[in-house]
N, C-alpha and C positions, 0 to 999 in steps of 0.2 A: 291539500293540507296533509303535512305528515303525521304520524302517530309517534308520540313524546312520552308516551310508555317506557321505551328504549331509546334514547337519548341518542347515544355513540351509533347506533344501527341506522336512527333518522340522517346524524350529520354526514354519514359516508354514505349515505343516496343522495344527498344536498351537493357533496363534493362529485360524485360522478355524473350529477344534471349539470354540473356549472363547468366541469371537465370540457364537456363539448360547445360550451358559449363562448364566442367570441367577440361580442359589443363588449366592452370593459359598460355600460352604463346599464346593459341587464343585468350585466353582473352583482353592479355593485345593491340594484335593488330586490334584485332575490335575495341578497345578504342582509339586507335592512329589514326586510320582509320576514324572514326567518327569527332576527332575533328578538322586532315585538312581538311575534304571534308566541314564542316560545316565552317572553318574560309579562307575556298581558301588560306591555304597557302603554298610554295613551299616544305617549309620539318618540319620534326619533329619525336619526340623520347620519349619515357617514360623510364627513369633511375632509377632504385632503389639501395639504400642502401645498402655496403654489411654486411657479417657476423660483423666485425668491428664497423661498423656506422662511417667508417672516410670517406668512401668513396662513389662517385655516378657511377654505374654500367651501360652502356645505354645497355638494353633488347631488343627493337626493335625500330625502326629507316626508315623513308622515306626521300629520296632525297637527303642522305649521304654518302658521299663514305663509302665503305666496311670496311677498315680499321679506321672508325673512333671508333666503339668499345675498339680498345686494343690501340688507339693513346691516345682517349680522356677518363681521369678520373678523376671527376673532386672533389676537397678537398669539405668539408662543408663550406661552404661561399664563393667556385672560382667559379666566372662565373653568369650568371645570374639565372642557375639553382640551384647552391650551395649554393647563396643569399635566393633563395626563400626555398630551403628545411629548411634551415638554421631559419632564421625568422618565419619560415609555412605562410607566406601571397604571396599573389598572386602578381609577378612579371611584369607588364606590359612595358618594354621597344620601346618607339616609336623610336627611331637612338639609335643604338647599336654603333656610332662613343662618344657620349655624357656619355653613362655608362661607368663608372669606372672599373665595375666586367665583363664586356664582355669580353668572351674567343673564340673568330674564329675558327669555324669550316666548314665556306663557306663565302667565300671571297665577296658573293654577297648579304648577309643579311642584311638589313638596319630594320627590326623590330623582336622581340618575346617576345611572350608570354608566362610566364612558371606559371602551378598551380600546389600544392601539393596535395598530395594521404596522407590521413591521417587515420589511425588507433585512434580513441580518440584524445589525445591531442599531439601524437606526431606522423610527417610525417615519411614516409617510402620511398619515392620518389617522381617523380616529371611528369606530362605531360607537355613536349616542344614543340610550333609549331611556325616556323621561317617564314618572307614573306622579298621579295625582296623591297616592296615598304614600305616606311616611313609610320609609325603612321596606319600600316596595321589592330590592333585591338583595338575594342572599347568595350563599357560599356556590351552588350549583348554577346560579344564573351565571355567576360570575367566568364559572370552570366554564359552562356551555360556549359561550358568548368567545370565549378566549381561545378555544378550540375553534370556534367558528370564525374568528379572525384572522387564524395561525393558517388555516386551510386558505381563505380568501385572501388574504395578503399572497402565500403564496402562489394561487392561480391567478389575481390578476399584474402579481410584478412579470409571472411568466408570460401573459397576456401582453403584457408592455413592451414586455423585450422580444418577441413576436413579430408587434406591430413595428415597432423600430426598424425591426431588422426587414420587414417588409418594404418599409417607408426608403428605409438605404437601397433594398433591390432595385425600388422601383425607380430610385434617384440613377443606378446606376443602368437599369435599361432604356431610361432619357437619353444618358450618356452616350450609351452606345449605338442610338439610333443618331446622337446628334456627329458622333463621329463618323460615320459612316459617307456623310458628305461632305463632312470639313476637308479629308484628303484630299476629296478627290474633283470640289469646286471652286477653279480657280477665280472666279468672281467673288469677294469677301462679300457684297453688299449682301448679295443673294441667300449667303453664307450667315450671314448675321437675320435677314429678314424670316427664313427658314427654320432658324431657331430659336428664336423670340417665338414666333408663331406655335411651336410645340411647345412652349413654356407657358404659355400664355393657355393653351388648350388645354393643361394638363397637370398643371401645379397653381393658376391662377394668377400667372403675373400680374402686379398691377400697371409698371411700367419701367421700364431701361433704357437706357442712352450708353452710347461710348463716343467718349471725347478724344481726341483727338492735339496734340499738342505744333503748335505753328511756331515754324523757323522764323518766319517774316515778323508777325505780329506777337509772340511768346505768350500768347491766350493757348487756353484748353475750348476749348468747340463742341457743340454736337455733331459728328460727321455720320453718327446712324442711333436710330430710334425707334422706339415706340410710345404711343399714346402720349407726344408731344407734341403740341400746336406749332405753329411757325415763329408765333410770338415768344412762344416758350423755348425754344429752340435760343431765338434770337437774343434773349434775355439771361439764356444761363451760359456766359462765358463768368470763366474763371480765372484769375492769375495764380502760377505756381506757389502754393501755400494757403491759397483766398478756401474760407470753408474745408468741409470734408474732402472733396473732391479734387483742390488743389494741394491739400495736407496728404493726402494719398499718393498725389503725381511726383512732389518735391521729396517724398523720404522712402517713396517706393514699399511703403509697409499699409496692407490692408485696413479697413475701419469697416467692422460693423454693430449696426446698433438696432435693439431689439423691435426700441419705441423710439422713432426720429422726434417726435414731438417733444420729447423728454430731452434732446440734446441740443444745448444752446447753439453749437457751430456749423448746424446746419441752418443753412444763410437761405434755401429754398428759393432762391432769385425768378424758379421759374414763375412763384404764385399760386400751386396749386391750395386748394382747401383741401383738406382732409379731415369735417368735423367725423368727431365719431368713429374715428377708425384707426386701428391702432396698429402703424406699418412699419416693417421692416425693414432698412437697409442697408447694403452691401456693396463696398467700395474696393475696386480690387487694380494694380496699377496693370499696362498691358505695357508688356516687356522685349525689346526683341533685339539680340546680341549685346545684354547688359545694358542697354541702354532704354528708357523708361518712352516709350512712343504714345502713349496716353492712359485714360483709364473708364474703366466699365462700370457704372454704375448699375443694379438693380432696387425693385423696390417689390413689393408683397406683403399683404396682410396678415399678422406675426396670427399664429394659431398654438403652438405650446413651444415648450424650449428644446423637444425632440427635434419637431422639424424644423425651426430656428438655427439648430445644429446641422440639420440635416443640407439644409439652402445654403448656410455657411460653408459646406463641400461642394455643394453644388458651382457656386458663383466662382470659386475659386478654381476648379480644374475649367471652365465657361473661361475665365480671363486668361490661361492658360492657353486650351484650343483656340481662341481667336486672335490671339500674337503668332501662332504656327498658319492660321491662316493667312494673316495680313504680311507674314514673311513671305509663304507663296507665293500672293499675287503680286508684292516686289522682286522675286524671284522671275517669274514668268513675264512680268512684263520688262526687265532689264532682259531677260535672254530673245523675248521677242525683237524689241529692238541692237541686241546684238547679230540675229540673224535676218533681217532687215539691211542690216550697214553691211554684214556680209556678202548678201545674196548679191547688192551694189556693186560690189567688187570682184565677184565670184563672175558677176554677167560680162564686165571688164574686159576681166581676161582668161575667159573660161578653157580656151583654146590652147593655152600658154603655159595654166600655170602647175598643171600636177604630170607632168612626166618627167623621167628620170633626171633629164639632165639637168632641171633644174634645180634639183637637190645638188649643190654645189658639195662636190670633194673626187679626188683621185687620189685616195691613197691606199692603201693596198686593202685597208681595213673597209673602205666606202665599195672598192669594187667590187670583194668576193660579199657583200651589201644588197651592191645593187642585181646580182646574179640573183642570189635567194629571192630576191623583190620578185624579180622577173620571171623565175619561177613558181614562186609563190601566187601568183597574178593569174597563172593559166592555167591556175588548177580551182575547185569550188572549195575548197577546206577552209574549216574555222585559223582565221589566225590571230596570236596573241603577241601586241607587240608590248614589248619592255624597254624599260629606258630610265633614266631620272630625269625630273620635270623640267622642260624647256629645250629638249633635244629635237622636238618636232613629231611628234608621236601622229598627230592628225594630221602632217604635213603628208607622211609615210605614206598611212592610211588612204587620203586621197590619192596618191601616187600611184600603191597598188590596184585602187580600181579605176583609174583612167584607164590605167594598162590592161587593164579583165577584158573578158569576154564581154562583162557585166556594164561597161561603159556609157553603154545607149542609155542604161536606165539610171534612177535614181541612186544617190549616195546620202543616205539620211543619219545624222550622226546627233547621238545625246550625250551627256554629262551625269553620268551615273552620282557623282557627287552631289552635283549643286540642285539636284531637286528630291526634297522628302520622300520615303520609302512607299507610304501609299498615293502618292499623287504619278509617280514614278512607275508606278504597276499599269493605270488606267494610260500612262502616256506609251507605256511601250507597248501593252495591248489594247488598247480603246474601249470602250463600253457603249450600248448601246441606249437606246433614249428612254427615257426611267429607270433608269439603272439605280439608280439615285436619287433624293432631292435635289435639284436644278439640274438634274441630265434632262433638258429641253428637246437634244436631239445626238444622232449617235456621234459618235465621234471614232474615226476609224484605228487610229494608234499607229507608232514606228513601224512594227511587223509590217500590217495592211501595206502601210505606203510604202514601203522598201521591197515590194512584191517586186521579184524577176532585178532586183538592185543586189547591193548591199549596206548594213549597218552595221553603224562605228557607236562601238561602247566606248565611252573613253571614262575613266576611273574606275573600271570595272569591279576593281579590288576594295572600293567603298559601300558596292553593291550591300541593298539589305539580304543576309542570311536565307531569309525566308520567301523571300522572293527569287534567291538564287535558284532556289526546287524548281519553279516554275518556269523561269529562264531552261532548266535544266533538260525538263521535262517537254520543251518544245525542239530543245536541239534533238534531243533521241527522235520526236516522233513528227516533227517538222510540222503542226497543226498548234493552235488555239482557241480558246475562246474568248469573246469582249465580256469583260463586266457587266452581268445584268445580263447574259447575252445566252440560247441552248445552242446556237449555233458552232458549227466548226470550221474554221477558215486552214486550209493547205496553203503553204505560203512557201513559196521557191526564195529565200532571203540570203546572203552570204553574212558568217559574224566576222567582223574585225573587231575584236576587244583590246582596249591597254591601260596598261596603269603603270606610275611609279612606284609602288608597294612591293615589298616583299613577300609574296603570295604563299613561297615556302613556312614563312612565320605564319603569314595568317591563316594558313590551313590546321598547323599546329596550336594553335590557339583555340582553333574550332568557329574564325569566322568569315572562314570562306570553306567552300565544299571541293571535297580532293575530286567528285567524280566528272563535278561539273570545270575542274582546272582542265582534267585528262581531255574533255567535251571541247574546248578552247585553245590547247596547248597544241592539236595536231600541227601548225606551225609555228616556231617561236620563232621572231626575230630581234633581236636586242639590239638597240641602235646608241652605242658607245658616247659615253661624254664626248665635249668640245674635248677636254684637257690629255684625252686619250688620240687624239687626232689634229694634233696642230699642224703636221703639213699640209694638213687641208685649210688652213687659218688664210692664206692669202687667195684661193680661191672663193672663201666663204665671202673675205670683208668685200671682193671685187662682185659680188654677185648682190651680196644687200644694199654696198652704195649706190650702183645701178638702178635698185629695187624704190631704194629711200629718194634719190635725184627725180625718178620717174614720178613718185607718190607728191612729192612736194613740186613737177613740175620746175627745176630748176636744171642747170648742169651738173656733172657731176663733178665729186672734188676728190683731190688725194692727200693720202695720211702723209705727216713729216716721219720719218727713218726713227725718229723719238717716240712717236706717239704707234708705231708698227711695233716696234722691241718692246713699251710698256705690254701692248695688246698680247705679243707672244710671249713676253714673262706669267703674266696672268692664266689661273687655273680655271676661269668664271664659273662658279655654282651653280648660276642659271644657266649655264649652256649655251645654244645658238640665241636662244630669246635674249638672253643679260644683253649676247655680242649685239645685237641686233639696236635695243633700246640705248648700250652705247655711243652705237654708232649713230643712229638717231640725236640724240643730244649733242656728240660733236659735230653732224651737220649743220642743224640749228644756232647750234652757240658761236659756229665758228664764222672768222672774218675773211672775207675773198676766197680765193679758191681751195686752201688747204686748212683739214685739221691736223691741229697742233697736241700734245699732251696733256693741254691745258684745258682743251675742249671736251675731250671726252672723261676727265674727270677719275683718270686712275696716275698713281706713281711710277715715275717713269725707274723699270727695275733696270733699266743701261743706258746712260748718260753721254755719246757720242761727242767730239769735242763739238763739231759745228750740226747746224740742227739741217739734215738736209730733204726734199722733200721725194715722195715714194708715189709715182703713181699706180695703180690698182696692176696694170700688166707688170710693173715692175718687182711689186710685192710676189707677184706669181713666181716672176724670173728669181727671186731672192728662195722659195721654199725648195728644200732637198727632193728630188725627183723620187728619191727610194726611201726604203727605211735606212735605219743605218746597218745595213751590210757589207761584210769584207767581198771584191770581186770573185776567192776562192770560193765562200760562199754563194754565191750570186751563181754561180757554172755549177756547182754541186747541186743546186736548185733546181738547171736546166737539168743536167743530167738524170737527175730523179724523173725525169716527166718524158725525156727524150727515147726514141726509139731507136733500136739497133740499124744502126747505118745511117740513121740519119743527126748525130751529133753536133760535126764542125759543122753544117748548112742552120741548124738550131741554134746555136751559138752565134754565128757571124750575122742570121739574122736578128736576132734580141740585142745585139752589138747596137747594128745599123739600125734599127728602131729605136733605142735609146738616144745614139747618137743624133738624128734626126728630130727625135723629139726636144731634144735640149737645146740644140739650134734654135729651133722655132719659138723656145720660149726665150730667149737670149736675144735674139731677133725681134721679140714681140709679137712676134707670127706674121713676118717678112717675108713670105716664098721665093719672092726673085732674092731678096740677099742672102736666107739660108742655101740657095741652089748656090751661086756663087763662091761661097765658103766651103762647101761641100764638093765645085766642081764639077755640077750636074746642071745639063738644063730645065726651066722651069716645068718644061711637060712630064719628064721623067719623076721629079721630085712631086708632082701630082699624081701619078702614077701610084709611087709609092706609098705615099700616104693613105691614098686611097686601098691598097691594097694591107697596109697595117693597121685600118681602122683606125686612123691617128685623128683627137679631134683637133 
């Protein structure tokens, strides 16, 4: 009990006892407490506004029957509390027989006094204190009471915005325990069963579903749940637009609602009851590459319009996280079955298909090409190949390490593009078992496996920023460790990285790391467009027909002299791949043994008078042996390289290798008839060959 001798000294010990409470419902009844015992009156109440603002809610209450909470509620303007919230001015009634707005709630009241609780300029509720005797308060109750509300308004709006903001922490450290394993499990079911479970432990779910939308049947599904029967499951399909559920799928725009009970278009098909309880729910569509893949329902029992608010953030970054997961695991399981149909073809012809010569070209640009390759190859340094897309970047890559030292062992290659930044971390270094929700068991990562190999980054330039450190941070010190993991793995790995990106830009931009470019670049190889190397065009097409005849199991066929000149007018964007899928299409499309211009689907840019036809050796015999150089040129060439005294023997042989090799393609690669034409017999002309390395 304080002493009321001193008024203003009582209400600043009241204000630093309630300073350190934090129940907003102690609060509110030490302030009801305080100001009958200070106006000696028989009863009284503090009422606040509810979620609506139509209405006045009484929170706690002296000298009133029990049931006077769920009797009395009273409109904005009923009563003489509804007056004063109503106006915000302080309500003094001396006979409650004389007030117009008086509403009875104790038959023996003949005075009250109601003041507002005000947040700035607009009230939230009201303190009420009633007395049996007429004209029971005066000028000082009034002053008291008004001070004492000015103080408690504002410790419990600060109270409020407190718990709020507690209420969002604690929404956001759900969050970030629930992302933690979204990245990085690519099973969605587990994904979704994992977090439902912590919602459910932790905010009270009552119950969730996400539907799912069917190509076949054009229903919405239950494909994952909670606290749904089988019946219920089975029961609640929906058609696009049918209820909330299908209104949410068809326009792609969220719905929720405080009191489902309250909203006729909720069709509830699965049947649940829900006497007596008054639930919330939240309808959000799940999205993935603009295109609407189904939608997530939740449901919870509504408790104020804070956390109403608060679920409303909640559910919506939840239908967010779970479209990035269910991309994942359409991501990972198209890349599992792409390396699957790979490994198929990899077992094939594993022997065959990644050394040099099978990279089709001689031309002067392929050769000094294939030197750096080969160098490149017997050395352990990072290398960085460059290119634009379709030039064979992974083609390379395998090439180089057949040729390594590194050959025995594995060649593990990822997509730095095509899989999310955190699912991307735990693939290239692995994590261990609990690392996470659903890490079952460890899982070892690209490094582990690529131990005494090497690994092929390929988009490297799409890499996440922040994961680059970490990539960064293993080349310098050649160790790791798995997620979830104390341990340190030394791992012997060689990098092959490449991208088509401009790396110069994107280091300038600030999103990629100059130190970790230096960590990569120690060898660059740039593997030049198709349109920069078309003497290489008639080895390339006679190596993929071959490839494409093989693949399809048929003969092979040759292009008409029409449909070679469209191909070597054309600059192709895509590169070797366009030539490739091309040539593929005029395989396929074409009729008996040769494509035509018609077949492979480009303009023919030189129109010969008669259409005649070109087989693959001949397309060879057809390309310029050189660049275009003058012969002066071509000896001033030798000369640069040649050594004193030995010039005309330099010269007559580069002659006679020339001259030999142009035979041979002329010939078709005919030895007894280039020997003949040349003059020579066949053993000598073997000789030679063999001794210029001629292929």
């Amino acid at each position: 009990m304080y002493n009321f001798n001193d008024p203003l000294l009582n209400l600043h010990e009241i204000t630093l006892s309630l300073l350190s409470e934090n129940d907003p419902d102690i609060l509110l009844n030490t302030i009801l407490d305080q100001a009958i015992e200070y106006t000696h009156s028989d009863s009284g109440s503090i009422a606040l506004l509810d979620d609506t603002r139509k209405f006045l809610e009484i929170k706690v209450f002296r000298g009133l029957a029990k049931d006077v909470p769920e009797k009395v509620k009273l409109k904005l303007g009923e009563g003489v509390t509804g007056r004063c919230i109503l106006t915000g001015k302080i309500r003094n009634v001396g006979d409650t027989k004389e007030d117009p707005y008086y509403v009875s709630v104790r038959s023996d009241i003949q005075s009250e006094l109601a003041i507002p609780l005000k947040a700035g300029p607009k009230s939230f509720g009201v303190i009420s204190v009633d007395s049996s005797r007429l004209n029971a308060f005066n000028r000082d109750h009034e002053e008291y009471l008004g001070l004492l509300a000015n103080y408690a308004a504002q410790i419990y709006t600060h109270q409020e915005t407190i718990r709020h903001l507690n209420d969002r922490q604690f929404i956001q450290d759900l969050l970030i325990k629930i992302s933690t394993f979204l990245g990085r499990q690519p099973d969605f079911k587990k994904v979704f069963e994992s977090t439902v479970k912590l919602l459910e432990e932790n905010i009270g779910l009552s119950r969730t579903a996400l539907f799912l939308h069917s190509e076949v049947t054009h229903d919405l599904t239950i494909e994952y749940s909670l606290n749904y029967s089988e019946n219920q499951i089975e029961r609640s399909r929906y058609k696009p637009g049918e209820g909330l559920t299908g209104k949410v799928f068809s326009t792609k725009v969220p719905i929720v609602v405080a009191d489902i009970s309250q909203d006729k278009n909720f069709l509830n098909k699965s049947g649940i009851s829900r006497v007596d309880t008054h639930m919330s729910f939240f309808s959000y569509p799940i999205i993935l590459k603009d295109k609407v893949k189904g939608v997530f329902n939740m449901e919870i029992p509504y408790v104020n319009q804070g956390k109403f608010s608060d679920y409303t953030f909640l559910v919506q970054l939840l239908s967010t996280f779970f479209s990035q997961a269910i991309l994942i695991q359409d991501l990972i399981e198209q890349t599992q079955s792409d390396i699957k149909n790979e490994n198929i073809l990899l077992k094939r012809q594993f022997d065959h298909s990644y050394v040099f010569e099978n990279i089709a070209g001689k031309s002067r640009i392929m050769e000094q090409l294939f030197k750096t390759m080969a160098m490149a190859a017997d050395s352990n340094s990072s290398i960085l190949l460059t290119g634009e897309s379709g030039t064979g970047k992974e083609l390379f890559a395998s090439a180089i390490h057949r040729n390594s030292m590194r050959k025995d062992n594995k060649l593990v290659k990822i997509n730095c593009a095509a899989i999310p930044p955190d699912l991307l971390e735990s693939e290239l270094f692995g994590y261990d078992k609990g690392a996470f929700t659903g890490a079952d068991k460890d899982h070892p990562g690209k490094f582990l496996t690529a131990h005494k190999g090497t690994l092929f980054l390929d988009e490297i330039g799409d890499m996440d920023y922040k994961l680059q450190s970490k990539l960064l941070r293993f080349l310098q010190e050649k160790e790791f460790s798995p997620l979830g993991s104390n341990k340190v793995y030394n791992v012997d790995v060689r990098i092959i990285a490449a991208t088509n990106a401009d790396i110069e830009t994107l280091m300038k931009e600030h999103k990629f790391r100059e130190d970790l470019f230096y960590r990569l670049n120690v060898i660059q190889i740039h593997i030049p467009p198709l349109r920069e190397r078309k003497e290489d065009l008639p080895f390339i097409i006679e190596h993929l027909i071959n490839k494409i005849s093989q693949n399809n199991k048929k003969n092979a066929k040759s292009l008409t002299r029409e449909a070679f000149e469209a191909l070597e007018a054309y600059n192709f964007p895509g590169n070797v791949r366009e030539l490739e899928n091309i040539l593929e299409r005029g395989f396929v499309l074409s009729k008996g043994n040769t494509i035509d211009i018609l077949d492979i689907g480009l303009p023919a840019n030189v129109k010969p008078a008669q259409s005649e036809t070109v087989s693959p050796g001949e397309a060879v015999a057809m390309a310029p042996t050189r660049d275009t150089f003058t012969i002066g040129n071509w000896i001033q060439n030798i000369i640069a390289n040649s050594t004193e005294g030995n010039l005309y023997k330099d010269v007559i042989n580069e002659m006679e290798k020339e001259l030999i090799q142009l035979l041979l393609k002329k010939t078709f690669y005919n030895k007894s008839k280039t020997a003949r034409i040349l003059g020579l017999n066949r053993l000598t002309l073997d000789k030679k060959i063999k001794e210029m390395e001629l292929n």
